[in-house]
NUPA-595558 format. One record per residue (C-alpha): x, y, z. Coordinates in nm, 4 decimals. Example, Ala and Ser with C-alpha at 12.3 -4.5 7.8 and 13.67 -1.06 7.14 Angstrom:
BEGIN
east / north / up
1.2300 / -0.4500 / 0.7800 .
1.3670 / -0.1060 / 0.7140 .
This chain:
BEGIN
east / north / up
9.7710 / 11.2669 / 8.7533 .
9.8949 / 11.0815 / 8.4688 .
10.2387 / 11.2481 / 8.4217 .
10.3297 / 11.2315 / 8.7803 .
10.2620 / 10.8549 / 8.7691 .
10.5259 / 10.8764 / 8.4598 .
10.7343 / 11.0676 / 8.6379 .
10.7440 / 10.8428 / 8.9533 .
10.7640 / 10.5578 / 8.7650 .
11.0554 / 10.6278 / 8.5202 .
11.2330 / 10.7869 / 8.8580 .
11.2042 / 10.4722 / 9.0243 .
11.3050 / 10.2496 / 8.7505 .
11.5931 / 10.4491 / 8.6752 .
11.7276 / 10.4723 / 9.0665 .
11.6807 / 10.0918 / 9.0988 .
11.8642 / 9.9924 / 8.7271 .
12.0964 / 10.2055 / 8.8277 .
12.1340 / 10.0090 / 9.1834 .
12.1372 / 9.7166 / 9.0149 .
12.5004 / 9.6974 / 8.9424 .
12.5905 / 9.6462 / 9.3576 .
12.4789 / 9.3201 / 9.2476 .
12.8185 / 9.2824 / 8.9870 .
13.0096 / 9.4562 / 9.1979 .
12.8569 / 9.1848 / 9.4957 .
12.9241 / 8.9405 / 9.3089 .
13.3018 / 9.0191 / 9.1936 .
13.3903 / 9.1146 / 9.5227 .
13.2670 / 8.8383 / 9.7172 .
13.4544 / 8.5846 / 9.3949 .
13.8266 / 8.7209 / 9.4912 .
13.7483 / 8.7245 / 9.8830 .
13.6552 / 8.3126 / 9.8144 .
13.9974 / 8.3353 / 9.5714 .
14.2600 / 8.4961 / 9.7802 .
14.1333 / 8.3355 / 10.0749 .
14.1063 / 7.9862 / 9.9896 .
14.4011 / 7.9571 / 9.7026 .
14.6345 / 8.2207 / 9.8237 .
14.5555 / 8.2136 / 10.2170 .
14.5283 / 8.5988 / 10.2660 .
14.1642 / 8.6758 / 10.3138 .
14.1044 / 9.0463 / 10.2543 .
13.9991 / 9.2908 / 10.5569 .
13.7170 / 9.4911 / 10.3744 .
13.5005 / 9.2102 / 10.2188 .
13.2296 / 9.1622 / 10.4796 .
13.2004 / 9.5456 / 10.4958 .
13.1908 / 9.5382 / 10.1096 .
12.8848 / 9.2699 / 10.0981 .
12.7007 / 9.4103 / 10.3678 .
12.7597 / 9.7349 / 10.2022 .
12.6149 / 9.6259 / 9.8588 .
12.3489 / 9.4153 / 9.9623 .
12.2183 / 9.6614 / 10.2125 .
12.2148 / 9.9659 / 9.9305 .
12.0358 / 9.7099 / 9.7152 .
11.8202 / 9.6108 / 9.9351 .
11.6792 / 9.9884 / 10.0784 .
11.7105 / 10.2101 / 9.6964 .
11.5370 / 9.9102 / 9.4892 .
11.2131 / 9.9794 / 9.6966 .
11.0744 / 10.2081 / 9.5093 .
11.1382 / 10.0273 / 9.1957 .
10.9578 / 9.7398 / 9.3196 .
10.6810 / 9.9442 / 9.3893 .
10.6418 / 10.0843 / 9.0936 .
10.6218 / 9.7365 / 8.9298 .
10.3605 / 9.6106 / 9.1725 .
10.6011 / 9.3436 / 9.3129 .
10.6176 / 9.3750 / 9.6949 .
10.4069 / 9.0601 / 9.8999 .
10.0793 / 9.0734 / 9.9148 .
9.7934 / 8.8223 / 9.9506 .
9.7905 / 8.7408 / 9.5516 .
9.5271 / 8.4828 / 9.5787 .
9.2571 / 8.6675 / 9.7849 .
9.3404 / 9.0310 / 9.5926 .
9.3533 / 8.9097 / 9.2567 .
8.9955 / 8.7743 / 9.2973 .
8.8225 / 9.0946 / 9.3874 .
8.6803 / 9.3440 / 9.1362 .
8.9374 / 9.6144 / 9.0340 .
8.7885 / 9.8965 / 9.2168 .
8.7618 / 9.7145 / 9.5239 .
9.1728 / 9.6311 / 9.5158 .
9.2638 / 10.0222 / 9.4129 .
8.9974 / 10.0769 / 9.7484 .
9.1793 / 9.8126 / 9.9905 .
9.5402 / 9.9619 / 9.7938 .
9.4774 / 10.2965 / 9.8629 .
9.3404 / 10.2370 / 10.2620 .
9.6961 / 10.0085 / 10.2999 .
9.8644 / 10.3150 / 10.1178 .
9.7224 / 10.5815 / 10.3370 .
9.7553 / 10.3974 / 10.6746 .
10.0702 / 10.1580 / 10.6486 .
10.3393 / 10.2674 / 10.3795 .
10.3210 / 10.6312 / 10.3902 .
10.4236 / 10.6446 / 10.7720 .
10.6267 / 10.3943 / 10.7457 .
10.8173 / 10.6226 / 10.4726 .
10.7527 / 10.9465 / 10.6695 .
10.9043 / 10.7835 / 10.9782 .
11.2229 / 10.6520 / 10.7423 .
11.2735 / 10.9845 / 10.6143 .
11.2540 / 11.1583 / 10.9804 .
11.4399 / 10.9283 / 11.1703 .
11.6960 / 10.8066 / 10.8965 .
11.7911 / 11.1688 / 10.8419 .
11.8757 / 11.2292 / 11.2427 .
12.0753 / 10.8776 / 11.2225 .
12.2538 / 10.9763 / 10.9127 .
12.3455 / 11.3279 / 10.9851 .
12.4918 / 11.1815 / 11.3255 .
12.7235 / 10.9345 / 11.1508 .
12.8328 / 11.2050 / 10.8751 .
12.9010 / 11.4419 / 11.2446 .
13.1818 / 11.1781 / 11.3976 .
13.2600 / 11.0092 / 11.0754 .
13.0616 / 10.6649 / 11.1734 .
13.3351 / 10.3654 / 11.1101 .
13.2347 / 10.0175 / 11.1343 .
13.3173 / 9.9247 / 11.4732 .
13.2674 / 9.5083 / 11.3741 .
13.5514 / 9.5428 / 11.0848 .
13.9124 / 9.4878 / 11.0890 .
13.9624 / 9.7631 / 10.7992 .
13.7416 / 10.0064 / 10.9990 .
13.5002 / 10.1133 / 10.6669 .
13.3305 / 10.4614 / 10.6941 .
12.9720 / 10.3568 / 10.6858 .
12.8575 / 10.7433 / 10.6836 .
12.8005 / 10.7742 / 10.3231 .
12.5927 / 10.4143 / 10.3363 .
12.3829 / 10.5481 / 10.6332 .
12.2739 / 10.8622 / 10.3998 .
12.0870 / 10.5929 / 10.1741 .
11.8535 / 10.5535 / 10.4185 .
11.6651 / 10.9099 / 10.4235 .
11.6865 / 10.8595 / 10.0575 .
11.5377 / 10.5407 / 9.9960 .
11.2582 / 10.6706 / 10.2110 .
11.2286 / 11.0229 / 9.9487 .
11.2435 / 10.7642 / 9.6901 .
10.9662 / 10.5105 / 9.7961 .
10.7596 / 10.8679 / 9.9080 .
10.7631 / 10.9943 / 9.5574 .
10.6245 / 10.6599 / 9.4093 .
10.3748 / 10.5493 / 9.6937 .
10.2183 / 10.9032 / 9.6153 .
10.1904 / 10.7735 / 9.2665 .
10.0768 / 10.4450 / 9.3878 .
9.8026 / 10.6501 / 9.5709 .
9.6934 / 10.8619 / 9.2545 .
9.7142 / 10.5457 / 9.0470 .
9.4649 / 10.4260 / 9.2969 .
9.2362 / 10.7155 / 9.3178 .
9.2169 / 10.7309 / 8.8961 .
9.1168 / 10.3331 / 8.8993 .
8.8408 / 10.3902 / 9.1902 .
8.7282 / 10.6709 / 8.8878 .
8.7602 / 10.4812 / 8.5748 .
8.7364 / 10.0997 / 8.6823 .
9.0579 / 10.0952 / 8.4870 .
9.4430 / 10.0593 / 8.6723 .
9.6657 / 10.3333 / 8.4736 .
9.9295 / 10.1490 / 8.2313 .
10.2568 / 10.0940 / 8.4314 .
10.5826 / 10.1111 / 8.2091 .
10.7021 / 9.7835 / 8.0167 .
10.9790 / 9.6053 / 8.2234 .
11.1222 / 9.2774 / 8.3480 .
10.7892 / 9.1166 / 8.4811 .
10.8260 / 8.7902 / 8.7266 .
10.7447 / 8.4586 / 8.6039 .
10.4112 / 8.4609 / 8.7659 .
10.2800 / 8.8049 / 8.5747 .
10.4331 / 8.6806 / 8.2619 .
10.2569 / 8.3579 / 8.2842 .
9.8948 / 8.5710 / 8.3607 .
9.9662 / 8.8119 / 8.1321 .
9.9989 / 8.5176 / 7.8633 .
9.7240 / 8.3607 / 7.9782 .
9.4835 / 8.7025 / 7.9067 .
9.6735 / 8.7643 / 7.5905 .
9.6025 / 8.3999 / 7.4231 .
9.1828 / 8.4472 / 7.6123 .
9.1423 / 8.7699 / 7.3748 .
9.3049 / 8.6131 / 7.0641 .
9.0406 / 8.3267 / 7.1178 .
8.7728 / 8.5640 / 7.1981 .
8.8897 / 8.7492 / 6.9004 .
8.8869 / 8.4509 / 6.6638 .
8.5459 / 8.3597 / 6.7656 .
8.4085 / 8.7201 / 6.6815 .
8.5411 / 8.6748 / 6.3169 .
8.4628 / 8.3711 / 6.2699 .
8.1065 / 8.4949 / 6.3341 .
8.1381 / 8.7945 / 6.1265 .
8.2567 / 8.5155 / 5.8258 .
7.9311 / 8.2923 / 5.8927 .
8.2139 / 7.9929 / 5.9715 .
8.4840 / 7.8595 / 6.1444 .
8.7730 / 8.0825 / 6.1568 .
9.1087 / 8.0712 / 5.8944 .
């Protein structure tokens, strides 16, 4: 199991990093739209296209990442509370039964829709500069592969806990503020408990 879960994981990571940089180009774009329009009065034709566009590629191929970093919603404060075999129980039963028809039906239907806009050459019919939205549309089948490959790893990462009563290591990453901060929290728990243990070991207080 354990080098799938690799495998899925450093796929995902790489495919969102790698996604990452619609945010620059997001960002840059939507800068000279607010320049030429507002210093030189000539708003561009293609911006709106261009954000929606970005944002929407974004938004679809970083699933998988966040997946694989444990970061989509969930109810935290009840899940965090329960004994790790029971979450890898309730993860794998909201694996099974929610995301991976969710992701079947993405793949199935998002490959019909995007072989039909790559068959007329799809243009967006609510721009002035008419943008060929084909090639976006083909993201969609993809993200779906994508988030596939790394819910099955979810599900084996699952399956191994429920054996061991231990959740497989994920790879080291940007964390949120809110899994830094726990993380912290456990990490300055075992120095103490650590400290204690030697200072027992030494017959005194610890140096």
């Amino acid at each position: 199991m354990n080098p799938f879960i690799h495998f899925a994981d450093t796929l995902s990571t790489w495919i969102g990093k790698a996604f990452s940089w619609c945010i620059m180009v997001l960002t840059f774009a939507t800068c000279y739209e607010v320049f030429v329009r507002y210093v030189l009065n000539s708003p561009t034709a293609w911006a709106f296209d261009m954000s929606v566009q970005m944002y929407g590629a974004l938004f679809m191929m970083a699933g998988a990442y966040t997946l694989s970093r444990n970061a989509h919603v969930r109810g935290d404060v009840i899940h965090r509370l329960l004994p790790i075999k029971a979450q890898a129980a309730i993860d794998l039963l909201l694996y099974v039964i929610f995301l991976m028809p969710g992701v079947f039906a993405l793949v199935w239907y998002g490959y019909d829709f995007a072989a039909d806009s790559w068959r007329y050459k799809e243009a967006s019919w609510s721009s002035p500069a008419r943008v060929q939205i084909y090639f976006f549309k083909t993201l969609i089948p993809l993200a779906g592969f994508f988030i596939f490959i790394q819910g099955t790893a979810e599900i084996l990462r699952c399956i191994q806990c429920l054996r061991t009563g231990v959740w497989p290591p994920r790879l080291d990453d940007v964390e949120e503020t809110e899994t830094m901060a726990l993380h912290t929290k456990e990490d300055e728990e075992d120095d103490r408990d650590l400290l204690h243990i030697l200072g027992q070991d030494d017959g005194g207080a610890p140096k």
